[in-house]
PASEBA-1860 file (N, C-alpha, C; in nm, 3 decimals):
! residues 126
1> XXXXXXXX> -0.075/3.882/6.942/0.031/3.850/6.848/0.100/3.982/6.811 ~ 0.241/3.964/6.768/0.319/4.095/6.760/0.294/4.099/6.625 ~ 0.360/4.237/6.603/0.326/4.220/6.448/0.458/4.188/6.359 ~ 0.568/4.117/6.453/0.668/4.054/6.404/0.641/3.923/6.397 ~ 0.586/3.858/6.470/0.498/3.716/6.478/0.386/3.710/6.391 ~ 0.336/3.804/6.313/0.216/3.832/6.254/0.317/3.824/6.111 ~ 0.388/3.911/6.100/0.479/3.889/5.954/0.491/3.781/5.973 ~ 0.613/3.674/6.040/0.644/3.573/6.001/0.535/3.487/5.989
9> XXXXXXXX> 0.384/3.518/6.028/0.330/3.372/5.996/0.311/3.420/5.895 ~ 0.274/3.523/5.813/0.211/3.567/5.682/0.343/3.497/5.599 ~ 0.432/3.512/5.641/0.555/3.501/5.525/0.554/3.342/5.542 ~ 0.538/3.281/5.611/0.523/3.147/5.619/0.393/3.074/5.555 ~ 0.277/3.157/5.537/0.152/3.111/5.482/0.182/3.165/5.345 ~ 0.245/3.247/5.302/0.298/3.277/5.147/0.398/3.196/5.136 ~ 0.496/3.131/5.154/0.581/3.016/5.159/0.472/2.908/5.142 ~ 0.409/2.851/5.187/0.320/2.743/5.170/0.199/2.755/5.047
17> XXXXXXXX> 0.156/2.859/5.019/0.056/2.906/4.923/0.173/2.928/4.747 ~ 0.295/2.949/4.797/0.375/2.939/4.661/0.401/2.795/4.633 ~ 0.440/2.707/4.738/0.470/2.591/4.715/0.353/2.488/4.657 ~ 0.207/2.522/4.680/0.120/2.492/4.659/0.090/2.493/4.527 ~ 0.089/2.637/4.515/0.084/2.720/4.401/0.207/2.602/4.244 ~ 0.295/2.604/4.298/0.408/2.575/4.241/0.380/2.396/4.218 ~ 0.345/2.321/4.282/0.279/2.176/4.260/0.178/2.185/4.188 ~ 0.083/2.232/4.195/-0.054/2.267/4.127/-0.022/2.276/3.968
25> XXXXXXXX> 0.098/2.358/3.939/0.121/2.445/3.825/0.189/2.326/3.717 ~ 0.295/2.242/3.846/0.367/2.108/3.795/0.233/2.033/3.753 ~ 0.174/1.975/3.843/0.048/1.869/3.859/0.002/1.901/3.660 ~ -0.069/2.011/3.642/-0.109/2.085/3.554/0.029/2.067/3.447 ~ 0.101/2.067/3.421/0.202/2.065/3.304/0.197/1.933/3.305 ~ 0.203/1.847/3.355/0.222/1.667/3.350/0.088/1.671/3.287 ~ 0.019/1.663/3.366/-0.152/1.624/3.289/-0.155/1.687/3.136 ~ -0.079/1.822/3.120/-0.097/1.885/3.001/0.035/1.813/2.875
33> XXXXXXXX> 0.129/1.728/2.925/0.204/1.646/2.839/0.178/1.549/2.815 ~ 0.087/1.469/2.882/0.053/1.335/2.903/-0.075/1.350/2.782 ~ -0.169/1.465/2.819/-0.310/1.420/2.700/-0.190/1.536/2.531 ~ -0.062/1.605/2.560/-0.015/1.608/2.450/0.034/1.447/2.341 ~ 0.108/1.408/2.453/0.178/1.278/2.407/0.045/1.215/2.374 ~ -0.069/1.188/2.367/-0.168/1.062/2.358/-0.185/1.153/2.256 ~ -0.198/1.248/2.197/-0.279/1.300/2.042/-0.171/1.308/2.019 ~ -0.048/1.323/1.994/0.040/1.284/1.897/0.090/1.162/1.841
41> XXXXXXXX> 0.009/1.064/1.967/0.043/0.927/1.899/-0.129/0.899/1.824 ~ -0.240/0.944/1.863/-0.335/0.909/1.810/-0.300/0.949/1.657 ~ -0.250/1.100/1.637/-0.254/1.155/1.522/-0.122/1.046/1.436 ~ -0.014/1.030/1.465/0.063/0.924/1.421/-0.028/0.809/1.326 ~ -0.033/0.734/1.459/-0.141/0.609/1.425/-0.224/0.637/1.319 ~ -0.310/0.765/1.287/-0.413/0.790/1.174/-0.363/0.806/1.055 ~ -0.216/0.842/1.086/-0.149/0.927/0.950/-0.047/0.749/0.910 ~ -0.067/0.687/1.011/-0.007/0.569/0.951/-0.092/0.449/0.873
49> XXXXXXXX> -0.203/0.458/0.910/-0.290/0.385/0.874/-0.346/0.431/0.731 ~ -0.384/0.571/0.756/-0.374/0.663/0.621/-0.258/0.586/0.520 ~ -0.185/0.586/0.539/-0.055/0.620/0.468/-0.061/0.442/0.404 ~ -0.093/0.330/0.497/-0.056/0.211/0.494/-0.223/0.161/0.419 ~ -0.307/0.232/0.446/-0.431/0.247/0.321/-0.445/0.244/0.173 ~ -0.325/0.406/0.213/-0.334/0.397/0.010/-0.225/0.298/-0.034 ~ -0.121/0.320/0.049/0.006/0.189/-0.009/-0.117/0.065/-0.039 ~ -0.155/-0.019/0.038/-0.253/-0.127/-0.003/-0.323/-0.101/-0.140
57> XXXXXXXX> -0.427/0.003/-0.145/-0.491/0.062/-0.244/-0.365/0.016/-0.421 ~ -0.297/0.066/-0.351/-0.127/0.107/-0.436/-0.114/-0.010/-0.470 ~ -0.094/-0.067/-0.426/-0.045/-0.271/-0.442/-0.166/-0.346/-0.502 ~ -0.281/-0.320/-0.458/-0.401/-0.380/-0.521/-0.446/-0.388/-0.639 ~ -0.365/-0.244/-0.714/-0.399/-0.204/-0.860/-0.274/-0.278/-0.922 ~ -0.146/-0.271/-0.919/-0.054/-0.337/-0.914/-0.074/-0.465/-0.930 ~ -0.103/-0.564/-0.852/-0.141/-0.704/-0.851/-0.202/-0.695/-0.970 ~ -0.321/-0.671/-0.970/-0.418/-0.634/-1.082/-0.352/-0.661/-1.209
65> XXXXXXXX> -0.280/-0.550/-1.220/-0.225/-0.499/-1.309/-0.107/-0.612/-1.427 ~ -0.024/-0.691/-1.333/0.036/-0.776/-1.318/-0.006/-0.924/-1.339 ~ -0.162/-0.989/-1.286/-0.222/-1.065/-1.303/-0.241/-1.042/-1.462 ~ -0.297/-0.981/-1.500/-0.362/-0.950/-1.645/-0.287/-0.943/-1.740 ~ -0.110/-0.865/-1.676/-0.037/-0.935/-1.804/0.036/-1.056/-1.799 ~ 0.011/-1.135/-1.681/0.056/-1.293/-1.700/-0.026/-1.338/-1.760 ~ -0.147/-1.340/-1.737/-0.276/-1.393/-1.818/-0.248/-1.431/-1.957 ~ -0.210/-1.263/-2.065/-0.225/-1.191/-2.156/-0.066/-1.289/-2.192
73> XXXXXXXX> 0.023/-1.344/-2.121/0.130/-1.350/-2.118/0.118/-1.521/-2.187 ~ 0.034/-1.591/-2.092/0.019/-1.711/-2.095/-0.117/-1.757/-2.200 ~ -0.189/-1.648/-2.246/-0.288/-1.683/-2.381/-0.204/-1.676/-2.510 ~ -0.107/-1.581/-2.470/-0.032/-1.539/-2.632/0.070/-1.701/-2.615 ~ 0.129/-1.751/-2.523/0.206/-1.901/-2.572/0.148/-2.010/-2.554 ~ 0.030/-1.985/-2.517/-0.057/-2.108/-2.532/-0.101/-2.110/-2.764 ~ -0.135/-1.943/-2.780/-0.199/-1.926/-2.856/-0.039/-1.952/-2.973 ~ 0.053/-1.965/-2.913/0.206/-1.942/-3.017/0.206/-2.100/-3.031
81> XXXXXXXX> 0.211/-2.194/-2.891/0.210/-2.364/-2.913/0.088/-2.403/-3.044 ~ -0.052/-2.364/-3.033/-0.135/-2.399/-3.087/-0.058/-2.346/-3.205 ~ -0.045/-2.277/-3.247/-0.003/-2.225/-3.421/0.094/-2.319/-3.424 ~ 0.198/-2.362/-3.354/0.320/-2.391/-3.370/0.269/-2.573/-3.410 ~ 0.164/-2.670/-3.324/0.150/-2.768/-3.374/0.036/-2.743/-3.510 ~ -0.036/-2.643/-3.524/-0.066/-2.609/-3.669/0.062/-2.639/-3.785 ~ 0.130/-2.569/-3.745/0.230/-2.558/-3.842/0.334/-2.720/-3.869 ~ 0.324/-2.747/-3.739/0.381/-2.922/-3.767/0.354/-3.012/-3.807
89> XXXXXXXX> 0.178/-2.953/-3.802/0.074/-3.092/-3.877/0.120/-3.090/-4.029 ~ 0.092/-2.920/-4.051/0.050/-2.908/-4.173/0.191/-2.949/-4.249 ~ 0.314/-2.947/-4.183/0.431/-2.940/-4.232/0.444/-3.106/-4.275 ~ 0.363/-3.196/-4.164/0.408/-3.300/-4.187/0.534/-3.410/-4.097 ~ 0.523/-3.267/-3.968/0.656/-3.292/-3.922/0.575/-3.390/-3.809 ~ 0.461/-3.360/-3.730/0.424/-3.420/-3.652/0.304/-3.529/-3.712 ~ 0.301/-3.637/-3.651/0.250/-3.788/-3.714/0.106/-3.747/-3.646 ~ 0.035/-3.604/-3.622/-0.082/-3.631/-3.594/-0.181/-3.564/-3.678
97> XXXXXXXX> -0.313/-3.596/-3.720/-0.355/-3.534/-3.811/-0.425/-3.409/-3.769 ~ -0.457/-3.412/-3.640/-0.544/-3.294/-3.610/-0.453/-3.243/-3.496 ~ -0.524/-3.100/-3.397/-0.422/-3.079/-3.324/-0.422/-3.058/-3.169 ~ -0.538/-3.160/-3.153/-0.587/-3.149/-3.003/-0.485/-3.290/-2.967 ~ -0.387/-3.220/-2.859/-0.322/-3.353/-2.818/-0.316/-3.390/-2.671 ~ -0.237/-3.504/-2.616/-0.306/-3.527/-2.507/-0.173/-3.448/-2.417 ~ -0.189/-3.442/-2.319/-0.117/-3.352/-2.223/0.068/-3.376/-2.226 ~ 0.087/-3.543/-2.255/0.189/-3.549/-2.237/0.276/-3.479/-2.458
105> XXXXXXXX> 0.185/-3.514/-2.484/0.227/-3.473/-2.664/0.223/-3.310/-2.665 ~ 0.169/-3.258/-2.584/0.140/-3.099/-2.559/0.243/-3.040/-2.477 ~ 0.338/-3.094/-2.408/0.441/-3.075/-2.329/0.558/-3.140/-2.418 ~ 0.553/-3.228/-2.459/0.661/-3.220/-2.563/0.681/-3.124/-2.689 ~ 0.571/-3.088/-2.759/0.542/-2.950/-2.800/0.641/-2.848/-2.748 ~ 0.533/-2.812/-2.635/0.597/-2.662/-2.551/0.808/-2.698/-2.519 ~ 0.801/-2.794/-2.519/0.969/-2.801/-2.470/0.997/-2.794/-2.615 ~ 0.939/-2.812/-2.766/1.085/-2.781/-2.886/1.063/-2.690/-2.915
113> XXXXXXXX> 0.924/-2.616/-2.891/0.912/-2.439/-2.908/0.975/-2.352/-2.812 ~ 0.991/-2.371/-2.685/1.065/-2.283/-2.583/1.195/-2.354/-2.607 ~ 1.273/-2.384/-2.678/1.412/-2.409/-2.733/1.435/-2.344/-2.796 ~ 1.325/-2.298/-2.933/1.338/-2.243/-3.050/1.339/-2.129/-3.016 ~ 1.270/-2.078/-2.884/1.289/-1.885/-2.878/1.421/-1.886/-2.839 ~ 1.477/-1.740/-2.871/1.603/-1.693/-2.862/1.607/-1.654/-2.730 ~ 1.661/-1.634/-2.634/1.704/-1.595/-2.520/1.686/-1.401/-2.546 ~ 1.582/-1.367/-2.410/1.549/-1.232/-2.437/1.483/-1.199/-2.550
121> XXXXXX> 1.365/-1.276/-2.610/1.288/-1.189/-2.687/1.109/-1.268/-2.648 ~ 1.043/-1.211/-2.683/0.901/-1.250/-2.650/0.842/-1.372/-2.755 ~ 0.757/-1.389/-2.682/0.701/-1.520/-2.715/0.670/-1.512/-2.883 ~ 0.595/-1.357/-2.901/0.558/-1.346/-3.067/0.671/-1.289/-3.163 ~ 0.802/-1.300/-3.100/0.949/-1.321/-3.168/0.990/-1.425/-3.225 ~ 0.976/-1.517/-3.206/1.059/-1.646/-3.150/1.031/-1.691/-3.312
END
């Protein structure tokens, strides 16, 4: 072999060893975006779940919170009707002597007391 035939194969086996070289390096950047992209969505996903955790947490106390003053809401006009047929017995206005009444006399009640509150003020206004 000449050593002009000897260069060109060398320069031809360095041509093939760069190209090699050069796929390898690609091959290697894909594999290295691909396990990037999967932990940025894992980390996503954690920080969403995180996030959609305490919101729940957040809403749970809330509900809570909310339950207890409907409750608190609905003892105080239950507790405003009861005074209110107190006050009708004793007035004379209602024909019953005591003040346990039956469901439909207890709803006629609640409809001339929720007349009597003013529009926009609370139940222990009225």
């Amino acid at each position: 072999m000449t050593k002009v035939a000897m260069l060109e194969s060398l320069i031809l086996k360095m041509d093939e060893l760069k190209r090699k070289c050069a796929e390898e390096l690609r091959d290697d950047k894909e594999e290295l975006a691909r396990r990037f992209s999967k932990k940025v969505t894992a980390v996503e996903r954690r920080t969403e779940e995180s996030y959609l955790g305490r919101k729940n947490e957040e809403l749970k106390v809330e509900l809570a919170t909310w339950r207890a003053k409907a409750l608190r809401s609905e003892n105080e006009m239950k507790a405003a009707l009861q005074r209110l047929c107190e006050l009708e017995v004793s007035a004379g206005i209602s024909a019953h002597d005591r003040v346990s009444l039956t469901y439909e006399q207890e709803d006629e009640v609640r409809k001339r007391y929720l007349t009597r509150l003013k529009p926009g003020l609370g139940i222990g206004q009225a």
